[in-house]
BALOBA-1460 file (C-alpha; in Angstrom, 3 decimals):
// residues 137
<rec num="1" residu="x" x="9.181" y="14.591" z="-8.453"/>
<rec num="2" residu="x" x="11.687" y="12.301" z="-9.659"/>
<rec num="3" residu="x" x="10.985" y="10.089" z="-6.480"/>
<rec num="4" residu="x" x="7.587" y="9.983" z="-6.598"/>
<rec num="5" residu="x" x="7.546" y="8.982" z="-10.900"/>
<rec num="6" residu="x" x="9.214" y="5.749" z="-9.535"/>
<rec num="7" residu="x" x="6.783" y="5.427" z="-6.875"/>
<rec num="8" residu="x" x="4.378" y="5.562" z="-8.844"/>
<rec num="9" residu="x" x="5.484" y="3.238" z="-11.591"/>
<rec num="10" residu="x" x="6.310" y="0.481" z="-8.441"/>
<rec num="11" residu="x" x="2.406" y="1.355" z="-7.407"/>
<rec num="12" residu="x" x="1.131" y="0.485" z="-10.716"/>
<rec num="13" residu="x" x="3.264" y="-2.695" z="-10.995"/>
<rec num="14" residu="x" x="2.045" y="-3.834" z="-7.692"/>
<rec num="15" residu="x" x="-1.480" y="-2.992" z="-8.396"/>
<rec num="16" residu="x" x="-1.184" y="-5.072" z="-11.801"/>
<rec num="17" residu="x" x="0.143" y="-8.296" z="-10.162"/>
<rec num="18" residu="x" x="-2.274" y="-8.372" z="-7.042"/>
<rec num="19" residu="x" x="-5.080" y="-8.257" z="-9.752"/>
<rec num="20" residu="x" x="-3.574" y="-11.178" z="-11.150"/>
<rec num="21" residu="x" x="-3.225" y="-13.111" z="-8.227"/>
<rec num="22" residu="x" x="-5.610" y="-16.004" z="-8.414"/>
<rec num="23" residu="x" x="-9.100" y="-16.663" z="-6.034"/>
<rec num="24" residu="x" x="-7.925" y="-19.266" z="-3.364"/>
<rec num="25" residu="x" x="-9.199" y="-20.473" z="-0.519"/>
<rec num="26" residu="x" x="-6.827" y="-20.206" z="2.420"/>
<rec num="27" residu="x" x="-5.175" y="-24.376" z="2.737"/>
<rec num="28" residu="x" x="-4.184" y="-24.168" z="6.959"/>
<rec num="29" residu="x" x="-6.304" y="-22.053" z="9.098"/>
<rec num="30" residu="x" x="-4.538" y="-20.628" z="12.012"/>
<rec num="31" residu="x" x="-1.573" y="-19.373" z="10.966"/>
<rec num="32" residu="x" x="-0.225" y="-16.113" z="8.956"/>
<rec num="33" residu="x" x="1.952" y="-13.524" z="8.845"/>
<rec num="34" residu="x" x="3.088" y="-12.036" z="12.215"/>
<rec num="35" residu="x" x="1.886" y="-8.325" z="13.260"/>
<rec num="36" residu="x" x="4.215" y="-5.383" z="12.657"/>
<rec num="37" residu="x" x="6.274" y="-3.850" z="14.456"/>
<rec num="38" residu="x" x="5.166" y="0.546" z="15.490"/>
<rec num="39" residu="x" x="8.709" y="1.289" z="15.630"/>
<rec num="40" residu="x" x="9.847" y="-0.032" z="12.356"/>
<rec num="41" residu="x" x="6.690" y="1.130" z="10.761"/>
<rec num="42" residu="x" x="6.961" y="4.912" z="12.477"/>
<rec num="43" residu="x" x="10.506" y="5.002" z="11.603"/>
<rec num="44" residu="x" x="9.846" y="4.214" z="8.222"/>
<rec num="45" residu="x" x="6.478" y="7.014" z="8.238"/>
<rec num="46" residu="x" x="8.652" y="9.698" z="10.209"/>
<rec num="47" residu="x" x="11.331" y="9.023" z="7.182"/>
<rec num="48" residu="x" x="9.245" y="9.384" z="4.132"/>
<rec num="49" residu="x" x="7.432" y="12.222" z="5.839"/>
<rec num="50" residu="x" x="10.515" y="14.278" z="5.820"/>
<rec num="51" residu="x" x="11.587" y="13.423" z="2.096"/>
<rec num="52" residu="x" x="7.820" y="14.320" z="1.134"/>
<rec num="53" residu="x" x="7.530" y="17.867" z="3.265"/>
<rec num="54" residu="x" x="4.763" y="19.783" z="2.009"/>
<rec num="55" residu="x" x="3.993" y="16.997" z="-0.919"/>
<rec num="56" residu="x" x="2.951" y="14.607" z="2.057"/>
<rec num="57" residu="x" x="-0.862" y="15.521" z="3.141"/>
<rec num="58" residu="x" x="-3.558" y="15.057" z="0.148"/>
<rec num="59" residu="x" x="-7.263" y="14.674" z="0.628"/>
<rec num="60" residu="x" x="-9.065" y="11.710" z="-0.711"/>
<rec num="61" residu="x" x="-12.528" y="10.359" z="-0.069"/>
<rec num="62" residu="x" x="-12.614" y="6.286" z="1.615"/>
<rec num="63" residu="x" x="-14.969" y="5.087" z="0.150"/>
<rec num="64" residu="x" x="-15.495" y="6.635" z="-3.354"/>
<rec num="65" residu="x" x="-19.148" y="4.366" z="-3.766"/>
<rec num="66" residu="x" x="-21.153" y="6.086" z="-1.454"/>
<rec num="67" residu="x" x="-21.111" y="10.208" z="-0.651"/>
<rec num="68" residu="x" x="-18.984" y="11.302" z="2.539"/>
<rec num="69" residu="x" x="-16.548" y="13.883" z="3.535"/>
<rec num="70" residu="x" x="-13.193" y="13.951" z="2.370"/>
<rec num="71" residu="x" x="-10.362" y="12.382" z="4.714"/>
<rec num="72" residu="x" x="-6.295" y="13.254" z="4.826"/>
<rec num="73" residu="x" x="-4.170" y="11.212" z="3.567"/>
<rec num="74" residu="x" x="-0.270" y="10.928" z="3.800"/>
<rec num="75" residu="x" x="1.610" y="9.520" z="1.173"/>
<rec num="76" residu="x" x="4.181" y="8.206" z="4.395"/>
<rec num="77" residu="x" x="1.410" y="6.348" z="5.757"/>
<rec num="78" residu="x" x="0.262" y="5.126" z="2.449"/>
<rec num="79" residu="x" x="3.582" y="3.677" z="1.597"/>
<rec num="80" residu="x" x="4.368" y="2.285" z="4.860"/>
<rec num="81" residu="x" x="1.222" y="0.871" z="5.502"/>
<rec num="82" residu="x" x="1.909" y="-1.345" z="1.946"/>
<rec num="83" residu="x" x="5.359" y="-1.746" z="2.743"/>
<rec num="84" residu="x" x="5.063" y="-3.734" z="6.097"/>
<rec num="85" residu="x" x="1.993" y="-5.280" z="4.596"/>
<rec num="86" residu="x" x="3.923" y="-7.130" z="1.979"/>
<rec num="87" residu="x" x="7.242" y="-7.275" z="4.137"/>
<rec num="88" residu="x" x="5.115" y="-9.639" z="6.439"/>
<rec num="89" residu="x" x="3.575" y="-11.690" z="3.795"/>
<rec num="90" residu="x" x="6.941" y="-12.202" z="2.855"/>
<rec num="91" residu="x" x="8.642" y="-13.363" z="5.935"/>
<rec num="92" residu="x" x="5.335" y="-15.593" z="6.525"/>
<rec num="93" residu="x" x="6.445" y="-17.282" z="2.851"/>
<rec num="94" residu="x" x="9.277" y="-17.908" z="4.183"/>
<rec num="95" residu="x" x="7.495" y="-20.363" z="7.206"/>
<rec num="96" residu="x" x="7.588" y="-24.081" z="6.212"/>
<rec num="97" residu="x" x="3.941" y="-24.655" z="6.527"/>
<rec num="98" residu="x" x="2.787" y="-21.429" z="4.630"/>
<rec num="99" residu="x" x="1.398" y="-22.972" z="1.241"/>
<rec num="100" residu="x" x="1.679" y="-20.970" z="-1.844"/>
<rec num="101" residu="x" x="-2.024" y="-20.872" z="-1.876"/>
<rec num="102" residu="x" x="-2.158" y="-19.295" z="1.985"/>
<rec num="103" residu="x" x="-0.051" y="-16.958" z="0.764"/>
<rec num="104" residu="x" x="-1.495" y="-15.929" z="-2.019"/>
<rec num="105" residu="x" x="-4.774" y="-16.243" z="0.257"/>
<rec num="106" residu="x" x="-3.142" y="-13.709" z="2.083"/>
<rec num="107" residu="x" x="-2.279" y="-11.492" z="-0.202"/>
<rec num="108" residu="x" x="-5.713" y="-10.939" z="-1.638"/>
<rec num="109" residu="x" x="-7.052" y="-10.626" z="1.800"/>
<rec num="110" residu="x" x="-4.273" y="-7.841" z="2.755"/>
<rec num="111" residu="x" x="-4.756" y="-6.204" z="-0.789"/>
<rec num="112" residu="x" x="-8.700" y="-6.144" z="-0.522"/>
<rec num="113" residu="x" x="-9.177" y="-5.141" z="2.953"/>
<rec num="114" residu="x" x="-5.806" y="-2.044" z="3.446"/>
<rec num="115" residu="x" x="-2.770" y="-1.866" z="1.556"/>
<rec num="116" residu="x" x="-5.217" y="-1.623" z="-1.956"/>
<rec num="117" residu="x" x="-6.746" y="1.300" z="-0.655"/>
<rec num="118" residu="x" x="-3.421" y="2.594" z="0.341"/>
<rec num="119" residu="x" x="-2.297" y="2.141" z="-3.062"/>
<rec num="120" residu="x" x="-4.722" y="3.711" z="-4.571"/>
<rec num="121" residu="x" x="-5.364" y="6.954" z="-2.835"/>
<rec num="122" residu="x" x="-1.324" y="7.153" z="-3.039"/>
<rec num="123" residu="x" x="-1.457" y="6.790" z="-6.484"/>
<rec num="124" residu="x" x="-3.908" y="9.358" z="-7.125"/>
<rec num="125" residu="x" x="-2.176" y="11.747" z="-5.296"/>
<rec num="126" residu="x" x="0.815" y="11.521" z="-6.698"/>
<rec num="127" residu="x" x="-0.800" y="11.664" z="-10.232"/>
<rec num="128" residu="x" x="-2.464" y="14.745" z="-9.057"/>
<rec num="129" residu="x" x="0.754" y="16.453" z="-7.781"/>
<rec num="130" residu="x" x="2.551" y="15.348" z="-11.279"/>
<rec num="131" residu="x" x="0.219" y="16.905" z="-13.174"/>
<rec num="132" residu="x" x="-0.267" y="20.091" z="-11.159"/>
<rec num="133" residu="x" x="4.163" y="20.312" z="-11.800"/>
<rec num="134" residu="x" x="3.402" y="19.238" z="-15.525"/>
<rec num="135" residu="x" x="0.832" y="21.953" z="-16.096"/>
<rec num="136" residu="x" x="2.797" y="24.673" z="-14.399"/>
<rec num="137" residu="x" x="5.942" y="24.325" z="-16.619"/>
């Protein structure tokens, strides 16, 4: 559990400063952060699966605004997915013609649109699977 309290703590931080970010609008069409690579992001997924064993699969609902079934969810995907999300915003920082604004641009857009919902339905989880250890003590 002691793994997943500091994943959850990095979770909330992240959460906290992508609400922060401000509104832009992105400065040089055309350009952003290159695509991921599978095999990095599998590696990284077949990794985390194995720490997580049985604390890996949860079930969450996509959309919570309007009334479906419930989905699985990995916390290895979750993770991942915002991992290589913000690894690529990163390196595309590090491009002499990204702006700080198209980053930030891209950011938002990444946040909004996958690695939000990521971070959400991980952190739910693993509030749910603290809690269920908490309570049976």
């Amino acid at each position: 559990m002691e793994f997943l309290a500091r994943v959850a703590a990095s979770l909330s931080e992240l959460y906290s400063a992508a609400l922060a970010l401000p509104s832009v609008e992105l400065e040089t069409s055309g350009i952003g952060p290159e695509p991921r690579s599978h095999e990095a992001w599998k590696a990284l997924y077949d990794s985390l699966g194995e720490k997580l064993g049985p604390l890996n699969l949860y079930w969450e609902v996509f959309d919570s605004t309007v009334q479906e079934e419930s989905i699985a969810g990995t916390l290895a995907d979750d993770i991942s997915d915002i991992y290589f999300d913000l690894k690529e915003i990163l390196q595309f920082a590090r491009r002499p013609e990204a702006t700080d604004g198209d980053v930030a641009w891209h950011v938002r857009l990444k946040f909004f649109a996958n690695w939000g919902q990521h971070l959400t339905g991980a952190l739910k989880a693993i509030h749910d699977l603290m809690s269920r250890s908490h309570l049976d003590e």
